[in-house]
Backbone as a printed PyTorch tensor [residue, N CA C, xyz], in Angstrom:
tensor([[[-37.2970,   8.7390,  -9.0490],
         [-36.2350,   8.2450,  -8.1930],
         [-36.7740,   8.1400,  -6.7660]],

        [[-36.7170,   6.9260,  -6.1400],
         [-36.8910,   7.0700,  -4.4860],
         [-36.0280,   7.4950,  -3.8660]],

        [[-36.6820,   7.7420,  -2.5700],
         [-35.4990,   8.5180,  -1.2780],
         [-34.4480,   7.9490,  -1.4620]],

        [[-34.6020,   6.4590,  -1.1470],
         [-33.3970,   5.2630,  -1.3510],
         [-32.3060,   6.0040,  -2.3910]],

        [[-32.8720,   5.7610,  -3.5800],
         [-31.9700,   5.4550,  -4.5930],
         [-31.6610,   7.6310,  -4.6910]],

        [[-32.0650,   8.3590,  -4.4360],
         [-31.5650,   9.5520,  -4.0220],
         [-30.1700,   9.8900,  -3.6540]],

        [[-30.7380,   8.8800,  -1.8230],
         [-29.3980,   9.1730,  -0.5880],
         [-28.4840,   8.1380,  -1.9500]],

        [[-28.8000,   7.0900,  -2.4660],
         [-27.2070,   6.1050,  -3.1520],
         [-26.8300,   7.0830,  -3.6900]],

        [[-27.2820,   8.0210,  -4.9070],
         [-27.0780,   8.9780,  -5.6810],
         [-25.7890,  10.2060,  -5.2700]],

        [[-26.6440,  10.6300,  -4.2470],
         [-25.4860,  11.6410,  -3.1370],
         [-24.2510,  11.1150,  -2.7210]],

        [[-24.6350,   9.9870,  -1.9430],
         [-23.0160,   9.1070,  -1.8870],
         [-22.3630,   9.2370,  -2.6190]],

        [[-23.2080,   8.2650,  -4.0350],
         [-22.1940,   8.4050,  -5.0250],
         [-20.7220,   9.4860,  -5.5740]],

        [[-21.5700,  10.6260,  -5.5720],
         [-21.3640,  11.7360,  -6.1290],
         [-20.6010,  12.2420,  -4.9040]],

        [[-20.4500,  11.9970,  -3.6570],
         [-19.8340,  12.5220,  -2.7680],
         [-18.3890,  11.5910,  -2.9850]],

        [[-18.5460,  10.6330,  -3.3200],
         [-17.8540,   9.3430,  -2.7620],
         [-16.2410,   9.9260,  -3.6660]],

        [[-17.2800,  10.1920,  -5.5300],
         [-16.2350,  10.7370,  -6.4220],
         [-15.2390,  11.9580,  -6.1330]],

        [[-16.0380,  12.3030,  -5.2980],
         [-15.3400,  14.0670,  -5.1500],
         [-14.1550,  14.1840,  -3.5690]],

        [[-13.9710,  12.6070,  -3.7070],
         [-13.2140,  12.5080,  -2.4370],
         [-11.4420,  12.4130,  -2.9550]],

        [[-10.5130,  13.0020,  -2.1100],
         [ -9.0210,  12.8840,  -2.9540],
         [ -8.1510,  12.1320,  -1.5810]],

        [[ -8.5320,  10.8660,  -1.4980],
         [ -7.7010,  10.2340,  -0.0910],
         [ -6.1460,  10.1150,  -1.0300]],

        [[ -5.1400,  10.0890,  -0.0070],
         [ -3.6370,   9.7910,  -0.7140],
         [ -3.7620,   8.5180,  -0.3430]],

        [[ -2.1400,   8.6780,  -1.7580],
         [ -1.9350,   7.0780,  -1.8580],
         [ -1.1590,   6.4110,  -0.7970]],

        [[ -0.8310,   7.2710,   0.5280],
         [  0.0730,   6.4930,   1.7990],
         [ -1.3430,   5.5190,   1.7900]],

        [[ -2.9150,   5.3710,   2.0620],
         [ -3.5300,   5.1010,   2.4310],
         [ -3.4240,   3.3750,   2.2730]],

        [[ -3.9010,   2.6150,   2.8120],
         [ -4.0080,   1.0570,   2.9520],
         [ -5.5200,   0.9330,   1.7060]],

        [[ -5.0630,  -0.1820,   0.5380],
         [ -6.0680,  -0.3880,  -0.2640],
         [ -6.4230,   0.9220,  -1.5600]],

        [[ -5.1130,   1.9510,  -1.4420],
         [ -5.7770,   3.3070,  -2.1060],
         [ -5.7620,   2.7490,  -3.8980]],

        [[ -5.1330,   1.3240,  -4.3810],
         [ -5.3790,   1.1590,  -5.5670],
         [ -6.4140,   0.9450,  -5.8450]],

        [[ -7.5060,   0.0170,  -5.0500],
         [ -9.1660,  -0.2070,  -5.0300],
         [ -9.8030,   1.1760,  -5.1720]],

        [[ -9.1520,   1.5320,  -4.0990],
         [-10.3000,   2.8700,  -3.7880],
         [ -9.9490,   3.7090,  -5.2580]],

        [[ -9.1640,   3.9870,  -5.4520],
         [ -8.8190,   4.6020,  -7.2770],
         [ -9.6370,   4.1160,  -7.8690]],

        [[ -9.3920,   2.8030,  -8.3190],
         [-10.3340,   2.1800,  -9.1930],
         [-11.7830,   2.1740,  -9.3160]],

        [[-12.9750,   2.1320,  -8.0630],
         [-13.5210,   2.0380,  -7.7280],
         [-14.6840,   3.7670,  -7.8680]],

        [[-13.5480,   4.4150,  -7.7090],
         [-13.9650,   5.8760,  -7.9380],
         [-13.8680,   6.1320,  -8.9660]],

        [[-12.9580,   6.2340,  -9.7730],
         [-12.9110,   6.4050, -11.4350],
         [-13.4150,   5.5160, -12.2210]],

        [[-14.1860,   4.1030, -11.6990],
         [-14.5100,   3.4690, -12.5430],
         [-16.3100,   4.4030, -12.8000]],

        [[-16.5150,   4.1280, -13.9820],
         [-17.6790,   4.8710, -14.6720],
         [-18.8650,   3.5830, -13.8600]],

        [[-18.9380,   2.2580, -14.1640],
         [-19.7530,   2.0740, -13.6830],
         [-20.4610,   1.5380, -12.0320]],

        [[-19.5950,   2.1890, -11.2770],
         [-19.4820,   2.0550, -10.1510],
         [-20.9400,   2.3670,  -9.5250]],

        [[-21.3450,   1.7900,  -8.7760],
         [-22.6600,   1.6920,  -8.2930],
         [-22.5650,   1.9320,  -6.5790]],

        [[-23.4820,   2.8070,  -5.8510],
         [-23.3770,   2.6630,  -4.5600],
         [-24.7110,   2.0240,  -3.6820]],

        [[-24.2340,   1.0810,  -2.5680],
         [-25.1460,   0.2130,  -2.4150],
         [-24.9020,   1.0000,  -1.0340]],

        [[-26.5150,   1.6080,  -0.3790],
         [-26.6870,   2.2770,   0.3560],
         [-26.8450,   1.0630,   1.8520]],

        [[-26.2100,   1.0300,   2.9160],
         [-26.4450,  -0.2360,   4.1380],
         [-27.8270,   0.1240,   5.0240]],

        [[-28.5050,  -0.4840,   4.8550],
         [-30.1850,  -0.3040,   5.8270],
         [-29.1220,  -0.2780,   7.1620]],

        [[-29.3130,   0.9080,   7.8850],
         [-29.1070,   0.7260,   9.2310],
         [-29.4170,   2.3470,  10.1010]],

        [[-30.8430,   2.3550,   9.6850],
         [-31.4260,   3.3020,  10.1230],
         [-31.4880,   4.6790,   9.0940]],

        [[-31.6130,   6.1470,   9.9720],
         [-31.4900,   7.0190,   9.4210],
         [-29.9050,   7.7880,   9.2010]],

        [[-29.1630,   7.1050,   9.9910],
         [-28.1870,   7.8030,  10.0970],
         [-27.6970,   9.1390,  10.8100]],

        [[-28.4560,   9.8930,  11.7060],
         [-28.2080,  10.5840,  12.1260],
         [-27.8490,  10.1730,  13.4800]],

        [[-27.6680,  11.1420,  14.1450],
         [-26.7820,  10.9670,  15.0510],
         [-27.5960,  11.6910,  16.3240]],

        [[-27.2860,  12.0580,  18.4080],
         [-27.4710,  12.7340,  18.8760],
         [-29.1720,  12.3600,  19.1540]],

        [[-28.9350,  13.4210,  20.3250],
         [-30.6660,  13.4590,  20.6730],
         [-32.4120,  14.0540,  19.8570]],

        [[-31.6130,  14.3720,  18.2910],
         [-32.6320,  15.3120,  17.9760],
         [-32.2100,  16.2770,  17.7480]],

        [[-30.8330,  17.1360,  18.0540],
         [-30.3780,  18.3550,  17.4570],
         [-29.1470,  18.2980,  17.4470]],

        [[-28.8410,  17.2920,  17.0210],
         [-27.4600,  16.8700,  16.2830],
         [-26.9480,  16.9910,  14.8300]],

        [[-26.1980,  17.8080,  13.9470],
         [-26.7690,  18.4550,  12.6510],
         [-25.5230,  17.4500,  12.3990]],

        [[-25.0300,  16.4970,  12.7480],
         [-23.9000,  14.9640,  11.8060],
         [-24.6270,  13.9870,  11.6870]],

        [[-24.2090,  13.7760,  10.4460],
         [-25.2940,  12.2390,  10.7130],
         [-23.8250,  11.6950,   9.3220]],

        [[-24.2300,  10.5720,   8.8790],
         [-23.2480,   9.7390,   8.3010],
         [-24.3360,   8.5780,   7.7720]],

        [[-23.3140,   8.2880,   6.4010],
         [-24.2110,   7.4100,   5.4760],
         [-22.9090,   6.2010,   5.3490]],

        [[-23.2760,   4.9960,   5.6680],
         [-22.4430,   4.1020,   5.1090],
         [-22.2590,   3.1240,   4.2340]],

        [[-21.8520,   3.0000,   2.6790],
         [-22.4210,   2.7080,   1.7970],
         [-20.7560,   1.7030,   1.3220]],

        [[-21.6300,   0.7450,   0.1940],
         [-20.5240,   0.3170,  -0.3520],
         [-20.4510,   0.4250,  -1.7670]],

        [[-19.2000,   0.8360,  -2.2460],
         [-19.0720,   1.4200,  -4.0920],
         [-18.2280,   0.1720,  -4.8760]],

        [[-19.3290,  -0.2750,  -5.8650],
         [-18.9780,  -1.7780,  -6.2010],
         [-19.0570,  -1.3110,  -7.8720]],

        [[-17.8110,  -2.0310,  -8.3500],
         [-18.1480,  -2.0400,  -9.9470],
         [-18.0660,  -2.9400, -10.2810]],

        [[-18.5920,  -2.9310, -11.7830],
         [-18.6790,  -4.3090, -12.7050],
         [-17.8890,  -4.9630, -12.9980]],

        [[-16.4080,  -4.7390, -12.1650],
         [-15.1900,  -5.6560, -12.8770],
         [-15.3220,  -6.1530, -10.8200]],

        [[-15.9450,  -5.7110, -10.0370],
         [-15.8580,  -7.2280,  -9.2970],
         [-14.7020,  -5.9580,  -7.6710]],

        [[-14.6990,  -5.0170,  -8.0210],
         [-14.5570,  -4.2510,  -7.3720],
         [-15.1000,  -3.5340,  -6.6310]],

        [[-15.1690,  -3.7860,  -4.7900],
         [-15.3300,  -2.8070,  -3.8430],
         [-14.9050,  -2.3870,  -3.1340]],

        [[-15.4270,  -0.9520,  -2.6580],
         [-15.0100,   0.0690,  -1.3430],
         [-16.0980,   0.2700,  -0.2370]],

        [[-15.4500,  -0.1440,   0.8520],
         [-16.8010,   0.7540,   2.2010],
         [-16.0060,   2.3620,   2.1510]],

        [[-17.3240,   2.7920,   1.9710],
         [-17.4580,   4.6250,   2.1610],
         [-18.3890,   4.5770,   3.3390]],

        [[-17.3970,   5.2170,   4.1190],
         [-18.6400,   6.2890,   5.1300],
         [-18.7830,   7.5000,   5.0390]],

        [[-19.4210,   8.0500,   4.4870],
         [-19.9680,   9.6930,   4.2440],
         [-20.1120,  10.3650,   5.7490]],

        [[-19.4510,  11.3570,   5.9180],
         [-20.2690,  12.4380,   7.0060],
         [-20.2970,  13.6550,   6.4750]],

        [[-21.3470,  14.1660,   7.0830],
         [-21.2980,  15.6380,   6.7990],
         [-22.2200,  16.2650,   8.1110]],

        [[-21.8610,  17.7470,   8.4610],
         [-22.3590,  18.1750,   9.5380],
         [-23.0080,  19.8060,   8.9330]],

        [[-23.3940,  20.3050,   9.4080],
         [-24.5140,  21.2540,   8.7170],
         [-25.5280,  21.1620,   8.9270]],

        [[-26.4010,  22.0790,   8.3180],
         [-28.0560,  21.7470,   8.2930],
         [-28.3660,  20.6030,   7.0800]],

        [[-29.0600,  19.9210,   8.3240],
         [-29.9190,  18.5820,   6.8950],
         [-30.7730,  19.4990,   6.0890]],

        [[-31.2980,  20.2910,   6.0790],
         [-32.0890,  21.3720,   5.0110],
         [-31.4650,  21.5250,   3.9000]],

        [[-30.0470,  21.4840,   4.1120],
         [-28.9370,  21.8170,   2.6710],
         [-28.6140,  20.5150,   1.9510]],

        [[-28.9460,  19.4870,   2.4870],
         [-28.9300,  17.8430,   1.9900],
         [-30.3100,  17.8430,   1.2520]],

        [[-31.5760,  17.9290,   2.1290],
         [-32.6390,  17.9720,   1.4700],
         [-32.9780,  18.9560,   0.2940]],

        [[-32.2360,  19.9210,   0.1230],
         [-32.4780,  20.5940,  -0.6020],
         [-31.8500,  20.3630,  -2.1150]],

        [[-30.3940,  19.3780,  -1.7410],
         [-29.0410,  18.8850,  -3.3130],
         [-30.2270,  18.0520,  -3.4850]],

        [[-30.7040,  16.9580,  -2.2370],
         [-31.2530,  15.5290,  -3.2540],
         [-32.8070,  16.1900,  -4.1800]],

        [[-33.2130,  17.1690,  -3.5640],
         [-34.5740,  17.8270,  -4.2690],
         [-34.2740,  18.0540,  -5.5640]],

        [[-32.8260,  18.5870,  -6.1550],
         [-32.1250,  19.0340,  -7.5670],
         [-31.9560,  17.8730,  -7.9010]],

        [[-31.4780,  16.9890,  -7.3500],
         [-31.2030,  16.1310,  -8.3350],
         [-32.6350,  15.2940,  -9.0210]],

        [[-33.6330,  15.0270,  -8.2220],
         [-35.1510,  14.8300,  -9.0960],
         [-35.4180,  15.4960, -10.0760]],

        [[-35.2650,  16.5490, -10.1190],
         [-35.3930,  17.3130, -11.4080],
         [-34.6690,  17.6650, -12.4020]],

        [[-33.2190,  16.8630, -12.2750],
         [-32.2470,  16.4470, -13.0840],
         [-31.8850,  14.9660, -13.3660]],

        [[-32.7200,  14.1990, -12.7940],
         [-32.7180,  12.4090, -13.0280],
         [-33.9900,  12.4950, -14.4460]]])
């Protein structure tokens, strides 16, 4: 697996484990889109994503989750923490791909 297809991986898997309500604008897509099995995440080239001068521990991934019936969502991922604990999920998942 490359870095690339790693960070899509994490999205992914982040993207599922998300519970937005249904007041939300578009939340029937976004349902669909998440529960659909073959939903794919297409990671956007626009750098590394982090954030700050260098010791900024947010950074954000912005990806889009597209399935085979013709269905998509923009996800923006954040998370703040140590990147050590990111590098360390996508390291498990190589040895579980």
């Amino acid at each position: 697996m490359t870095p690339d297809e790693r960070v899509a991986a994490y999205v992914l898997e982040r993207f599922r484990a998300t519970g937005y309500t249904r007041l939300m604008d578009g939340y029937d897509v976004y349902q669909h889109v998440r529960d659909c099995p073959t939903t794919q995440a297409k990671v956007e080239e626009q750098g590394d994503g982090r954030c700050g001068e260098g010791t900024c521990e947010m950074f954000y991934i912005e990806a889009e989750m597209r399935c085979e019936h013709g269905a998509t969502y923009d996800f923006t991922y954040r998370e703040g923490g140590e990147i050590a604990d990111l590098i360390a999920h996508l390291a498990t998942m190589d040895q579980t791909a």
